[in-house]
C-alpha positions as CSV (number, residue, x, y, z in Angstrom):
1,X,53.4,1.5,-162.3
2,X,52.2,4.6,-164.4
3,X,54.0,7.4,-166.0
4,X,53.6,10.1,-168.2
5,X,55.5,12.1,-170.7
6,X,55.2,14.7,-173.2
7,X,57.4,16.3,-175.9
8,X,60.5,14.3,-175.7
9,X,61.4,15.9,-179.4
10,X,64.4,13.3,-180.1
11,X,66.7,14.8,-182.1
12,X,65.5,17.9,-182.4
13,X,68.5,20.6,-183.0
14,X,66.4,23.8,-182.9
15,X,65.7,23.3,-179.4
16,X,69.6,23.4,-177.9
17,X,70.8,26.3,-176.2
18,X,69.4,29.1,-174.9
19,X,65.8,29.7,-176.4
20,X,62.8,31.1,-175.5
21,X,60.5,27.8,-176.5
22,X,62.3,25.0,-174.9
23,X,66.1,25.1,-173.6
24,X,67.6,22.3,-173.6
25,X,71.6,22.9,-172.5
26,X,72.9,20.1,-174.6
27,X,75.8,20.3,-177.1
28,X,74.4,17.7,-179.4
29,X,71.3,16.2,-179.8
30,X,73.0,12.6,-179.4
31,X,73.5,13.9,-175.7
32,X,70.0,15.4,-175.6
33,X,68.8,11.7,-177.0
34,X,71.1,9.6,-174.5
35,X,70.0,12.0,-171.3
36,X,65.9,11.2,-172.2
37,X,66.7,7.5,-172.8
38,X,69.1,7.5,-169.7
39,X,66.4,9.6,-167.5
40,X,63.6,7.3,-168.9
41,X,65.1,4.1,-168.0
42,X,66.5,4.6,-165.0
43,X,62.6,4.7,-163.5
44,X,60.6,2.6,-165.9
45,X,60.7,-1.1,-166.0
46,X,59.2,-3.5,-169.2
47,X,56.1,-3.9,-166.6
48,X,54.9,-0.6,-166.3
49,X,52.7,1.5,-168.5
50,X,54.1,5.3,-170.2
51,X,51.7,7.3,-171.4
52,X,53.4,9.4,-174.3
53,X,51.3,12.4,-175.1
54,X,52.8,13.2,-178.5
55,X,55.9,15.0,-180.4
56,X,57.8,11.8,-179.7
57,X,60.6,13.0,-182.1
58,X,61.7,15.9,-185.1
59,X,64.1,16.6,-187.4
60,X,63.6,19.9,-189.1
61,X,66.6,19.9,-191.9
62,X,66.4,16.1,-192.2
63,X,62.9,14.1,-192.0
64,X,63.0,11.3,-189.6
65,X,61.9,8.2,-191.2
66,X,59.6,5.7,-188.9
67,X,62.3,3.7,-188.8
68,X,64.1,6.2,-187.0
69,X,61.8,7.2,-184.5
70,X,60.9,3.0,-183.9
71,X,64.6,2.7,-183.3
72,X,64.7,5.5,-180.5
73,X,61.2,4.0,-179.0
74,X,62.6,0.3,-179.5
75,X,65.8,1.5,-176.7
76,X,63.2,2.6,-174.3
77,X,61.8,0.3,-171.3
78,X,57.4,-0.7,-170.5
79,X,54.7,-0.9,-172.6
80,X,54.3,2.8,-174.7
81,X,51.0,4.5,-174.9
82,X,51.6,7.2,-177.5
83,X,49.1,9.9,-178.4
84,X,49.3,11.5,-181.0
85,X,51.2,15.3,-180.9
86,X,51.2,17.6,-183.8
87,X,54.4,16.3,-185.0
88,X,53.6,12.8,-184.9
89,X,52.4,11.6,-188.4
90,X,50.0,8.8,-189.4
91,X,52.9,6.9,-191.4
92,X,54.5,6.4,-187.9
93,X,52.0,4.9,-186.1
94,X,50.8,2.8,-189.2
95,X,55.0,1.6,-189.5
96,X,54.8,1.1,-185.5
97,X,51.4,-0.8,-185.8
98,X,53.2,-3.3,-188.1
99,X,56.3,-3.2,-186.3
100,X,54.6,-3.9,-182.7
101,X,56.8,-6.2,-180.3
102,X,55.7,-8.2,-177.4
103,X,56.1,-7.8,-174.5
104,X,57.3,-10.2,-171.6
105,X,54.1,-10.0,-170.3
106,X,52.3,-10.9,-173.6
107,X,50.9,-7.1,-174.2
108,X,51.7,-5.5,-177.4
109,X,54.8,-2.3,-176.7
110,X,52.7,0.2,-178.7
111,X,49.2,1.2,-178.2
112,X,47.7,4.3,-179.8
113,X,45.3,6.8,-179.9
114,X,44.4,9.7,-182.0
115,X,43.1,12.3,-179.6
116,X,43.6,11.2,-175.6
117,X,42.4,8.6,-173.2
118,X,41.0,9.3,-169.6
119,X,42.9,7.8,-166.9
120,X,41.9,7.6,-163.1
121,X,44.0,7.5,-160.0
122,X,43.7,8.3,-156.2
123,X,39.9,9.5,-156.4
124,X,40.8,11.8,-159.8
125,X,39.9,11.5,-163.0
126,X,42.8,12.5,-165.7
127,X,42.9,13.4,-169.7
128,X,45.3,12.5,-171.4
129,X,45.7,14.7,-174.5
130,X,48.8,16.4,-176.6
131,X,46.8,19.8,-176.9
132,X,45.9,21.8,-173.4
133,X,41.9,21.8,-172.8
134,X,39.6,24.1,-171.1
135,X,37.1,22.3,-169.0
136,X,35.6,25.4,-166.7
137,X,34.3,24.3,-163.3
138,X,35.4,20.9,-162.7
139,X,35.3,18.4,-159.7
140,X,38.7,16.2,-159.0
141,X,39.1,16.1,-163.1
142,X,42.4,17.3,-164.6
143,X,44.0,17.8,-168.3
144,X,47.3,16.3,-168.3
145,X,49.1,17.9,-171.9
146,X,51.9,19.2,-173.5
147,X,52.3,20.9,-176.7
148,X,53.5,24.2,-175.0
149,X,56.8,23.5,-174.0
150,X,58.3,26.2,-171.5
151,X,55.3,27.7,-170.5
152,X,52.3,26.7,-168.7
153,X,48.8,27.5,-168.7
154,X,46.6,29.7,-166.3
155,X,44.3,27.2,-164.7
156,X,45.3,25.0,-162.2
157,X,42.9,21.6,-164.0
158,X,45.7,22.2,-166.5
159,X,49.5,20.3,-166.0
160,X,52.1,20.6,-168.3
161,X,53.8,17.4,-168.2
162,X,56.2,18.0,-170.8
163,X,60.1,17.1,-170.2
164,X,60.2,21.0,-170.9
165,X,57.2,21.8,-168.6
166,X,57.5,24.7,-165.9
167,X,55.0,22.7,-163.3
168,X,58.1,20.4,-162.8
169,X,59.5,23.1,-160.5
170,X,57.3,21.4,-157.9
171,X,58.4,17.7,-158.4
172,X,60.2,17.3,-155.3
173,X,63.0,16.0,-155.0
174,X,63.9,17.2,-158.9
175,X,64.1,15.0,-161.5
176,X,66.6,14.4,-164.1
177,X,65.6,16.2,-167.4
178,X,63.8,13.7,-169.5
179,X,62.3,11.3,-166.8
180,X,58.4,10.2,-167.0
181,X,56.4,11.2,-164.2
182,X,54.6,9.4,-161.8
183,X,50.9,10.1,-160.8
184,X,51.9,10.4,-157.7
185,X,54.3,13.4,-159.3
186,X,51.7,14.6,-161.0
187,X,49.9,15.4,-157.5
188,X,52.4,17.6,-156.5
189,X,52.3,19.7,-159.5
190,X,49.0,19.9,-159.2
191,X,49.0,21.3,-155.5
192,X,52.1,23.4,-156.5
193,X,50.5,25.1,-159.1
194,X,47.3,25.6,-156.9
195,X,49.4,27.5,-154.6
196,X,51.2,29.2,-157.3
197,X,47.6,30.4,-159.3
198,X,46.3,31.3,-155.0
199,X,49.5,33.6,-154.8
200,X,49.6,35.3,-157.9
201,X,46.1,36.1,-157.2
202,X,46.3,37.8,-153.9
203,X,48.9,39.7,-155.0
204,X,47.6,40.8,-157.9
């Protein structure tokens, strides 16, 4: 199976409590860490495939070392597809390059890319990128992001699919903070936001 994330931000302290960016109603960020890690293995299994649209993990006071971040991603279940976020630096994925595990199934954990990677499922066509895009018209295409945290952008080809991301409202039945989404999750936020933008617009 399939999943995406965005913006997990392990161990980043800035982000607890009540904020306007992204809440997260933790006390620590060790709970804030075990919750994601929790959340994320509790649906994925070392056979399936996450797609990890960037800002794996920050530490404002203290820099995080590769090391550190490769020891978060190392507790985490499938094969990892991590593109790169804003706060993602080149020394990581060149120290997670050299430090690539196999897999079971004989696939490397990590594969990367700089920018995003297209995806297709159910008749749609799907990028995969850290920063939101603006496509215009489109035809069954969408731009699965993050980067934005607690807010979400005013076009429904757009879905926020950060753990932080408001289109997860629609994920029904709720999921726990932190867990990847399926495609088949994905579908709903896109149909909830549809109705959401239609809405807005009559009334407005």
């Amino acid at each position: 199976m399939q999943f995406v994330i965005s913006d997990t931000h392990f161990y980043h302290s800035d982000l607890l409590g009540d904020n306007d960016f992204a809440p997260r109603d933790f006390p620590t960020v060790e709970a804030m860490n075990q919750q994601m890690i929790t959340a994320w293995n509790d649906r994925v299994s070392d056979a399936d495939t996450v797609y990890e649209l960037g800002d794996i993990a920050l530490r404002p006071k203290h820099y995080l070392t590769p090391a550190d971040v490769a020891a978060i991603l190392a507790q985490l279940h499938g094969h990892i597809v991590l593109i790169k976020g804003n706060h993602d630096y080149r020394d990581l994925f060149k120290y997670l390059a050299q430090h690539n595990p196999i897999m079971p199934d004989g696939r490397p954990k990590y594969t990367f890319h700089d920018v995003g990677i297209i995806v297709k499922y159910d008749h749609n066509q799907y990028f995969l990128t850290h920063y939101p895009l603006f496509f215009g018209i489109t035809h069954q295409t969408y731009n699965l992001h993050g980067h934005i945290h607690h807010t979400m952008m005013p076009y429904d080809t757009n879905i926020n699919i950060g753990v932080d991301a408001p289109e997860r409202q629609w994920v029904k039945p709720p999921l726990p903070f932190g867990a990847p989404l399926t495609f088949a999750e994905v579908e709903q936020m896109i149909a909830g936001k549809h109705a959401f933008l239609a809405q807005q617009k009559k009334q407005g």
